[in-house]
C-alpha positions as CSV (number, residue, x, y, z in Angstrom):
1,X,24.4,25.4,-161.1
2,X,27.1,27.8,-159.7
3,X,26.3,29.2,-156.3
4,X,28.2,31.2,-153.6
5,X,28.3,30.9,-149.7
6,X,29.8,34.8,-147.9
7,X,29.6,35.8,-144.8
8,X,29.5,34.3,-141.7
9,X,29.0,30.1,-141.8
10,X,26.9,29.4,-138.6
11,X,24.7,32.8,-139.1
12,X,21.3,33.5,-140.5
13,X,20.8,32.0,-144.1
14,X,20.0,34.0,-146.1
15,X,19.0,32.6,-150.0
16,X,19.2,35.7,-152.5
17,X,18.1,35.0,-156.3
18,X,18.9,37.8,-159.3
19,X,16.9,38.9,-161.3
20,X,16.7,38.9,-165.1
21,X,16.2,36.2,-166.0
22,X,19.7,35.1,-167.2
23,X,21.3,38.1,-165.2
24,X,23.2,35.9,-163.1
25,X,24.5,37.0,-159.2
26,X,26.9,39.9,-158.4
27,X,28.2,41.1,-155.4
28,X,26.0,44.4,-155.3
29,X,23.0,41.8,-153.9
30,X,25.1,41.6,-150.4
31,X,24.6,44.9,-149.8
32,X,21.3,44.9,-147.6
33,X,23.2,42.2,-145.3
34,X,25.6,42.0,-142.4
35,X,28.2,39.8,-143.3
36,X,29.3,39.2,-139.8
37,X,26.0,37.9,-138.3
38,X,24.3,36.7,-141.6
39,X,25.3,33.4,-144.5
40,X,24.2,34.2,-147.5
41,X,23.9,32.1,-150.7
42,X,24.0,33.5,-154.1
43,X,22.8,31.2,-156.8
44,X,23.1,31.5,-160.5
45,X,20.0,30.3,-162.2
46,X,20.3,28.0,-165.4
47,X,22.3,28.7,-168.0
48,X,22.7,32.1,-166.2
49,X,26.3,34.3,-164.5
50,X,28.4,31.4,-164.1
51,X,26.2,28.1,-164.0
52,X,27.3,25.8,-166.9
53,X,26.6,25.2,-169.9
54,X,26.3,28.8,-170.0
55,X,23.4,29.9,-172.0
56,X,21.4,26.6,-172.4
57,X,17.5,26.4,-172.5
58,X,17.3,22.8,-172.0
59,X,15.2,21.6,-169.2
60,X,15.7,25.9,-168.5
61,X,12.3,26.5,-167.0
62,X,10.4,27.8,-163.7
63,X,9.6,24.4,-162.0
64,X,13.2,23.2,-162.7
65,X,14.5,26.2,-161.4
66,X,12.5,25.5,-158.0
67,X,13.4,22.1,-157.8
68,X,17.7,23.4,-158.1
69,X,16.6,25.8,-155.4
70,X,15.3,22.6,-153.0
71,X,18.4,20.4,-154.0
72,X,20.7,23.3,-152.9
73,X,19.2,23.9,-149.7
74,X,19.4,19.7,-149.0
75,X,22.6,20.3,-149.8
76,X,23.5,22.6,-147.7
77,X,22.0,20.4,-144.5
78,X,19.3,23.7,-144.1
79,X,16.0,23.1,-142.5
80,X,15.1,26.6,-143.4
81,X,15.8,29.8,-145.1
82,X,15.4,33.1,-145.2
83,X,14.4,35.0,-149.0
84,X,15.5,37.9,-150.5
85,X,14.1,38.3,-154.0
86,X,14.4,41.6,-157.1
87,X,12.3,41.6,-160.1
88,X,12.2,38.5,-161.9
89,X,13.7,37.0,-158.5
90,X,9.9,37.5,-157.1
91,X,8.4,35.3,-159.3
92,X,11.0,32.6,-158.5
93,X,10.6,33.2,-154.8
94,X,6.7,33.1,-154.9
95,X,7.0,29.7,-157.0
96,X,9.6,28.1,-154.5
97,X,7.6,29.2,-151.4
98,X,4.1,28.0,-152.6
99,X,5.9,24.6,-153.1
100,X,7.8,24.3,-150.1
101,X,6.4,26.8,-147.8
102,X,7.7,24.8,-144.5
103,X,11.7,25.8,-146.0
104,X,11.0,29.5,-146.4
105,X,11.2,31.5,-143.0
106,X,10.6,34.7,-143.9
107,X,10.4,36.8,-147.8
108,X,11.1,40.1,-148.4
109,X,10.5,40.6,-152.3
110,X,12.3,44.0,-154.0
111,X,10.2,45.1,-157.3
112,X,7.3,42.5,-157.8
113,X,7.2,41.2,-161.7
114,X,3.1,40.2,-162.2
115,X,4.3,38.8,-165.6
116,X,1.7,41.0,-167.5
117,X,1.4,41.6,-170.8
118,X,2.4,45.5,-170.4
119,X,5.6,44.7,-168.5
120,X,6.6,41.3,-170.6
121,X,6.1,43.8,-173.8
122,X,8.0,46.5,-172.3
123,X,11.0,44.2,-171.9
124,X,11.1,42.2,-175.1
125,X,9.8,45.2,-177.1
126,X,13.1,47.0,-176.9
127,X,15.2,46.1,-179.6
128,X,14.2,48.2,-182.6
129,X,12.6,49.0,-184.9
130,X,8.8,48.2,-183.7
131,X,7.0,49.1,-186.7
132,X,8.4,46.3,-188.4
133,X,5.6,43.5,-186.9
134,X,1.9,43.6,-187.1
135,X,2.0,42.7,-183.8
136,X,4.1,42.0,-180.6
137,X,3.9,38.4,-180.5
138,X,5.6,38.5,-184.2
139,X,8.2,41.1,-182.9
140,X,9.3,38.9,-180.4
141,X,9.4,36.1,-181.7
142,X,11.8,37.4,-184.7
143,X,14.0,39.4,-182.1
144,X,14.9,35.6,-180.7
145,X,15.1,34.3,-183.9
146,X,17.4,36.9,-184.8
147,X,19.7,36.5,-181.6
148,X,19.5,32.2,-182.6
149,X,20.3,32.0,-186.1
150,X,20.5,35.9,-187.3
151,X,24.8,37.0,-188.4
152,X,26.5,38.6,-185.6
153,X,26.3,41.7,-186.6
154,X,22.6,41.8,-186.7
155,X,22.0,40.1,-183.3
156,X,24.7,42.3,-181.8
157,X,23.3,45.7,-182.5
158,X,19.8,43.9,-181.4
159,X,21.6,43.5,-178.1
160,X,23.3,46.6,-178.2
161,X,20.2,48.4,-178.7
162,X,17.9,46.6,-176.2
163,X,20.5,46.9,-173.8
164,X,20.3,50.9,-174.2
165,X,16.2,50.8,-173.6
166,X,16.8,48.9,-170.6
167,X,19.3,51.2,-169.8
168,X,16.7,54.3,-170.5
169,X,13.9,53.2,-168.3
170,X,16.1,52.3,-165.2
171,X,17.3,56.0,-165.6
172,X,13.6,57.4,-166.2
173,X,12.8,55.9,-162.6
174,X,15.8,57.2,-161.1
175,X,15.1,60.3,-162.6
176,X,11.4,60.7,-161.1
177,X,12.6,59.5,-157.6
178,X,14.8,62.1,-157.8
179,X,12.4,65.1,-158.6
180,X,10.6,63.8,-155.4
181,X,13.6,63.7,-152.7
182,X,13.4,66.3,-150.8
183,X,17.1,68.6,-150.6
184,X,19.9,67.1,-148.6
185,X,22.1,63.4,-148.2
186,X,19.6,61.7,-149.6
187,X,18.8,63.9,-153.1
188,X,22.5,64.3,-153.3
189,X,22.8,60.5,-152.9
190,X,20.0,59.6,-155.3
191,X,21.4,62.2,-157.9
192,X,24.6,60.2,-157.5
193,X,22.9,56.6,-158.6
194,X,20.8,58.5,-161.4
195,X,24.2,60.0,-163.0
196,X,26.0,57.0,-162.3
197,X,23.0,55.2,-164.7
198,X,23.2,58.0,-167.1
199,X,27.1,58.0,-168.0
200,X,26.6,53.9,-168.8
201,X,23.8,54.9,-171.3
202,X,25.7,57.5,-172.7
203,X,28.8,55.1,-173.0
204,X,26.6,53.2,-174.7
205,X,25.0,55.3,-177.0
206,X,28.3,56.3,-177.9
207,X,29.4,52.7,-179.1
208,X,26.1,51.6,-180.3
209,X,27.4,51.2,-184.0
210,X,30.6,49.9,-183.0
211,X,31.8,47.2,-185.4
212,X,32.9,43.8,-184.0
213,X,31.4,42.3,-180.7
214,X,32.8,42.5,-177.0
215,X,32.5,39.9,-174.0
216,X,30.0,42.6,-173.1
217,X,27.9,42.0,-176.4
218,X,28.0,38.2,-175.3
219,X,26.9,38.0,-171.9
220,X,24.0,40.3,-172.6
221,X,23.3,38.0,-175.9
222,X,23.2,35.2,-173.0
223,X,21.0,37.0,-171.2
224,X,18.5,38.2,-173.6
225,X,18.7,34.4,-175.3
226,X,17.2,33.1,-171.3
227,X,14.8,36.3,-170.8
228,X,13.0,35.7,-174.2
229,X,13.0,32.0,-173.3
230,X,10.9,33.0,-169.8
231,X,8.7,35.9,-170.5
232,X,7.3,34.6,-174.2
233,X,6.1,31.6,-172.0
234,X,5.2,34.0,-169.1
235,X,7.6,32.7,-166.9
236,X,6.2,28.8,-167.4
237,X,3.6,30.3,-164.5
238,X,-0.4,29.7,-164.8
239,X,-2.6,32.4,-164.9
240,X,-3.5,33.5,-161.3
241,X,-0.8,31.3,-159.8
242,X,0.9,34.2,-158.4
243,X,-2.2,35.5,-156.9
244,X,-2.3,31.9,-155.4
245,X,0.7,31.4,-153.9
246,X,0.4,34.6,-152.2
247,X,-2.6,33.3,-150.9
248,X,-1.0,30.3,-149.5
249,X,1.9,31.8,-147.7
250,X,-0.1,34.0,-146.0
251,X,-2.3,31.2,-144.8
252,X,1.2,29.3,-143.5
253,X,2.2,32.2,-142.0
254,X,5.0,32.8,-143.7
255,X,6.2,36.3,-143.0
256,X,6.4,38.8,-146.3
257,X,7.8,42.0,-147.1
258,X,7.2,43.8,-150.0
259,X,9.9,46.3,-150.9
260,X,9.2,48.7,-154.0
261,X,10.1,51.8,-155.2
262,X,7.2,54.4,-155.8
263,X,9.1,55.2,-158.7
264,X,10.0,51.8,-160.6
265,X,9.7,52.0,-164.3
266,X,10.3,48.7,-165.1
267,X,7.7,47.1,-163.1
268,X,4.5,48.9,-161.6
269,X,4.0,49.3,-158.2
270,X,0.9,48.7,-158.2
271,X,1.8,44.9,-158.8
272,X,3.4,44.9,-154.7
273,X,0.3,47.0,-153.8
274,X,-2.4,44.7,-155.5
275,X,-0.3,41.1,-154.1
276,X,0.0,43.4,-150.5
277,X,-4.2,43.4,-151.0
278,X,-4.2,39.7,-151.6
279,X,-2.1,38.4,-148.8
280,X,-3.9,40.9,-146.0
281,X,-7.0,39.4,-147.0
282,X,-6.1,35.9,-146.7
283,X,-4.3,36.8,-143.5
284,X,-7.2,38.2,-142.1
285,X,-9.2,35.3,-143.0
286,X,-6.7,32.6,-141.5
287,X,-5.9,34.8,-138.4
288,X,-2.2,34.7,-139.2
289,X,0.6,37.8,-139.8
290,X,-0.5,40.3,-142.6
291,X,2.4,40.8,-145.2
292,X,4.4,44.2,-144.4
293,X,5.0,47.0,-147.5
294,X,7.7,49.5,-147.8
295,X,7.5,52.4,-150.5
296,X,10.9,54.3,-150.8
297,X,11.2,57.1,-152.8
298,X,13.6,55.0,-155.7
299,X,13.3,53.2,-158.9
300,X,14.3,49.9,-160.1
301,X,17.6,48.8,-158.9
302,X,18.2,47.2,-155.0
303,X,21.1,49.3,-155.4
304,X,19.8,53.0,-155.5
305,X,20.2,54.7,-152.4
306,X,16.4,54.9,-150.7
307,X,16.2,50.9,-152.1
308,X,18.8,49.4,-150.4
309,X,18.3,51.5,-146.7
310,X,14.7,49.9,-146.9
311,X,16.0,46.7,-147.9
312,X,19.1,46.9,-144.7
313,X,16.0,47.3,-142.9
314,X,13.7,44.5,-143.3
315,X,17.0,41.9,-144.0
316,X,18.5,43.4,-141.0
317,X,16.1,43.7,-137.8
């Protein structure tokens, strides 16, 4: 597993995990920190960014992925550390905390992923054409059997085309957020991120029938290979076990934060809002810290503007 240490060695740790899955790390994530009074460790989940060998679903599922979280930290002589978790990230967060809630100081999870059938369909659902499978189930199944064993220049413009979709409904978010940020720094910053998005879509709608394949077409192979792996299986997570470890660390006393754009397009709100629910009530009931919420007016992406001042925020007070 390749992992990163930055900032400063004998400050607060801070563990960060990507989304995804098979996304890998990147330096955007060390925005919300302060480098000079905070460690933070970026780790690239299996078979994902830079861990090795790159790509591989053996032993490439959710408890394994804990139990490489809990080796790290031992590694790293931690008694504790701080969370910071996006999208997919919240599901590995929630599964590492309910297992060893006594290593996990504090959580702030960006963009909760329930792992329900409407978002898990939204993602794998993307490469065209849909009207090709009687059902979803079949679709995805043949969109991994086509990345496996299908030529490359099928599987590439399966890629190529799911990337664009992905591409689309980061934007759409971006796009609402923007209609509801009121005139000034912050609309002209959030009109910045949603153009930004756009150009990259346009790029690649523009080379969408491209002939041959780019290290670009690869990685996002990679990636798709890992995210079918997870969300056909529903992220290797039982039902309800989400609700449950939610639950659990609010019993503990664990401290949460849920971060989420009001206007994520990727995954619901209401799945922060509904978890926010769960954890106040079993605060309430063990007489320990309620979970905090924040709602800024973004999408998707930690990156976006209104995002990442929330996330500074919580990571930084």
């Amino acid at each position: 597993m390749a992992w990163w240490q930055v900032g400063q060695g004998s400050g607060t740790p801070w563990l960060v995990l990507h989304g995804g899955p098979g996304s890998g790390s990147s330096a955007g994530l060390l925005a919300p920190f302060d480098l000079n009074t905070q460690r933070v460790i970026l780790p690239d989940q299996r078979g994902a960014g830079a861990s090795t060998p790159r790509g591989s679903l053996r032993g490439n599922h959710t408890a394994q992925l804990v139990a490489d979280l809990e080796r790290l930290r031992q590694h790293l002589g931690l008694a504790r550390w701080h969370v910071l978790a996006g999208s997919w990230g919240t599901v590995l967060a929630l599964a590492y905390a309910q297992r060893h809630p006594g290593r996990v100081a504090s959580l702030v999870l960006r963009g909760g992923f329930a792992l329900s059938r409407r978002e898990i369909d939204r993602l794998l659902s993307r490469a065209p054409p849909p009207a090709c499978y009687a059902n979803r189930a079949a679709q995805r199944a043949r969109l991994s059997q086509v990345l496996q064993f299908g030529t490359l220049a099928v599987a590439t413009q399966q890629v190529r085309a799911w990337q664009l979709l992905e591409q689309a409904a980061v934007q759409h978010g971006q796009w609402r957020a923007l209609r509801h940020t009121p005139a000034g720094s912050a609309h002209h910053a959030a009109r910045r991120a949603w153009a930004q998005t756009r150009r990259a879509h346009r790029r690649g709608l523009a080379s969408r029938h491209r002939p041959g394949r780019t290290r670009g077409d690869h990685g996002q192979a990679i990636k798709f290979l890992i995210q079918a792996r997870y969300l056909q299986r529903r992220g290797f997570v039982r039902p309800g076990a989400l609700d449950g470890a939610v639950r659990q660390l609010a019993q503990h006393g664990v401290p949460v934060d849920w971060v989420h754009g009001r206007c994520d397009a990727v995954c619901p709100p209401a799945n922060s809002r509904r978890w926010l629910a769960v954890g106040t009530a079993a605060a309430r009931d063990a007489g320990t810290q309620p979970p905090r919420a924040h709602w800024p007016v973004a999408g998707h992406l930690g990156g976006e503007p209104a995002l990442l001042l929330a996330l500074r925020a919580v990571v930084q007070r």
